[in-house]
ZALUMTOR-584004 format. One record per residue (C-alpha): residue number from 1; residue in three letters; x, y, z. Coordinates in steps of 0.25 Angstrom, whole numbers, m for minus. Layout:
BEGIN
<drenmar marti="NUM" lumfi="ALA" x="X" y="Y" z="Z"/>
...
//
This chain:
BEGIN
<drenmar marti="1" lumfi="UNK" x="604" y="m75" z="m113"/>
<drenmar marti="2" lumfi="UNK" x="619" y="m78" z="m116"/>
<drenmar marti="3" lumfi="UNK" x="616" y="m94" z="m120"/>
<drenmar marti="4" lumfi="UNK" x="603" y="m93" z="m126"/>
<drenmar marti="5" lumfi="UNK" x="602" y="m100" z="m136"/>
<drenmar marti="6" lumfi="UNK" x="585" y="m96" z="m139"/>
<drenmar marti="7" lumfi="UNK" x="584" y="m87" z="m149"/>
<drenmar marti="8" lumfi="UNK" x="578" y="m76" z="m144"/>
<drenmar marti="9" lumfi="UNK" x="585" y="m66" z="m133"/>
<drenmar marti="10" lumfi="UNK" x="577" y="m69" z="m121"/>
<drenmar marti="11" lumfi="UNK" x="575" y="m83" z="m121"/>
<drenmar marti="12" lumfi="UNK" x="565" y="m94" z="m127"/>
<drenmar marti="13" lumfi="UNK" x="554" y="m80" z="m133"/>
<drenmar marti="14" lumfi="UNK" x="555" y="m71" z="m143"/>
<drenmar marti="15" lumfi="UNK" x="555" y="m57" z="m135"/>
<drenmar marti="16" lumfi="UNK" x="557" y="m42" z="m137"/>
<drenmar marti="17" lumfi="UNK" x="572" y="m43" z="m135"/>
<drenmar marti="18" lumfi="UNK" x="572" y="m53" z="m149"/>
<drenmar marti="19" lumfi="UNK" x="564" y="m43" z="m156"/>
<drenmar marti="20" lumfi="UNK" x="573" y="m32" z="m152"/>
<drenmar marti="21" lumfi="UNK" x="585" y="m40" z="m156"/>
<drenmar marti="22" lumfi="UNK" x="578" y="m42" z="m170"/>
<drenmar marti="23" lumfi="UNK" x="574" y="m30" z="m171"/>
<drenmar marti="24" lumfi="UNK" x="588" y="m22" z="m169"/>
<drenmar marti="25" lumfi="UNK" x="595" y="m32" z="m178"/>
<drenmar marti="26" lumfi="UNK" x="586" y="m29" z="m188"/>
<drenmar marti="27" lumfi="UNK" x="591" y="m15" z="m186"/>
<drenmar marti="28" lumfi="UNK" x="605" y="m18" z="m190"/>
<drenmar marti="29" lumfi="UNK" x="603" y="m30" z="m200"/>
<drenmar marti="30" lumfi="UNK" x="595" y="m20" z="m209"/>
<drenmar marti="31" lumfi="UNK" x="607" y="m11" z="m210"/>
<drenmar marti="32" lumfi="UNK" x="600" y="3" z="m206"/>
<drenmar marti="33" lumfi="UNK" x="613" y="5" z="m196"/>
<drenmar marti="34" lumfi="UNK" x="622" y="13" z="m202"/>
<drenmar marti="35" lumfi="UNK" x="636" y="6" z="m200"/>
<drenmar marti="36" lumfi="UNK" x="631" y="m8" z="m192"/>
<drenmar marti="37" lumfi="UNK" x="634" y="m19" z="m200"/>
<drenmar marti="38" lumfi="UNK" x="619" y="m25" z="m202"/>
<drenmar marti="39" lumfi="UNK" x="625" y="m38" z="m198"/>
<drenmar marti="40" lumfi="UNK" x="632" y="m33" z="m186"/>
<drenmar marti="41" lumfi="UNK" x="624" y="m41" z="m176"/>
<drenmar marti="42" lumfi="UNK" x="626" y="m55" z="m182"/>
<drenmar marti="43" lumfi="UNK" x="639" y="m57" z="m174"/>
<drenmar marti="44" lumfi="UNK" x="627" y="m58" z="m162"/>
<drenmar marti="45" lumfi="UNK" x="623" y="m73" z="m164"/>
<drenmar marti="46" lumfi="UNK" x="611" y="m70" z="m153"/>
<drenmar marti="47" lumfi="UNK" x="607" y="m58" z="m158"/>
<drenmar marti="48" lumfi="UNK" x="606" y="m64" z="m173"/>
<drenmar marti="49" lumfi="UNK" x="599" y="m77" z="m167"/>
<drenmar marti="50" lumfi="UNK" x="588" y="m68" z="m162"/>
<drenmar marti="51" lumfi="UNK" x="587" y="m61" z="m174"/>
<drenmar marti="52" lumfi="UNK" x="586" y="m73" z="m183"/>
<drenmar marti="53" lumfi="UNK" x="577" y="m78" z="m173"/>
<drenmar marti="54" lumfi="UNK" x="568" y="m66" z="m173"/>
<drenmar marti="55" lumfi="UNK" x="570" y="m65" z="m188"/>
<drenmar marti="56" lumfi="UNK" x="563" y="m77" z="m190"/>
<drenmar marti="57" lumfi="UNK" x="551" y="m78" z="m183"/>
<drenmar marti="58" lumfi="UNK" x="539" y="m78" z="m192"/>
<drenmar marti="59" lumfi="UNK" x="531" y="m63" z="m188"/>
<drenmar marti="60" lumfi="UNK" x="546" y="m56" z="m190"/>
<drenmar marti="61" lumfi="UNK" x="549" y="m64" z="m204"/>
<drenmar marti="62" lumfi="UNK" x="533" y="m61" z="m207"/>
<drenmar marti="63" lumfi="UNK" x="535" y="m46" z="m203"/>
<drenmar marti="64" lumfi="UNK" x="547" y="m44" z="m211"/>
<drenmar marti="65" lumfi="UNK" x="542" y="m50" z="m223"/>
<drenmar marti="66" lumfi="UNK" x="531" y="m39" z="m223"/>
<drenmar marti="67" lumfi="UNK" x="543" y="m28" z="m218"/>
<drenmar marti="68" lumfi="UNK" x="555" y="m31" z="m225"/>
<drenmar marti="69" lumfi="UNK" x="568" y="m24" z="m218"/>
<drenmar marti="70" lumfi="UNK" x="574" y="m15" z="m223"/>
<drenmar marti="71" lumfi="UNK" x="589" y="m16" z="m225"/>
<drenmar marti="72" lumfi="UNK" x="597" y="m4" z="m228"/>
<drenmar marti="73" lumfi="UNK" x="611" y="m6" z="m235"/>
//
């Protein structure tokens, strides 16, 4: 959805394709990829804006706040 300018993937909904998306950033943001910059996907603005935007709604900030990631160096 090239001009989209909703925050999630699919249109006006949160869907599976937004929680896939968080979820795999997740995977690189904690570091656990041997060589991948963990900030390698920032250069995406629509990836990012659907992390942020899943990042922030309340059941995934109330679920991290019981189950901290963790980052590995």
């Amino acid at each position: 959805n090239k001009g989209n300018r909703e925050p999630w993937v699919l249109g006006e909904a949160l869907s599976v394709a937004d929680l896939g998306i968080f979820a795999s950033v997740t995977v690189f943001k904690c570091g656990i990829l041997d060589f991948v910059d963990r900030n390698v996907l920032d250069a995406y603005p629509r990836i990012k804006g659907v992390y942020d935007s899943v990042s922030t709604l309340p059941k995934v900030v109330e679920w991290y706040k019981k189950h901290p990631i963790k980052m590995f160096d």
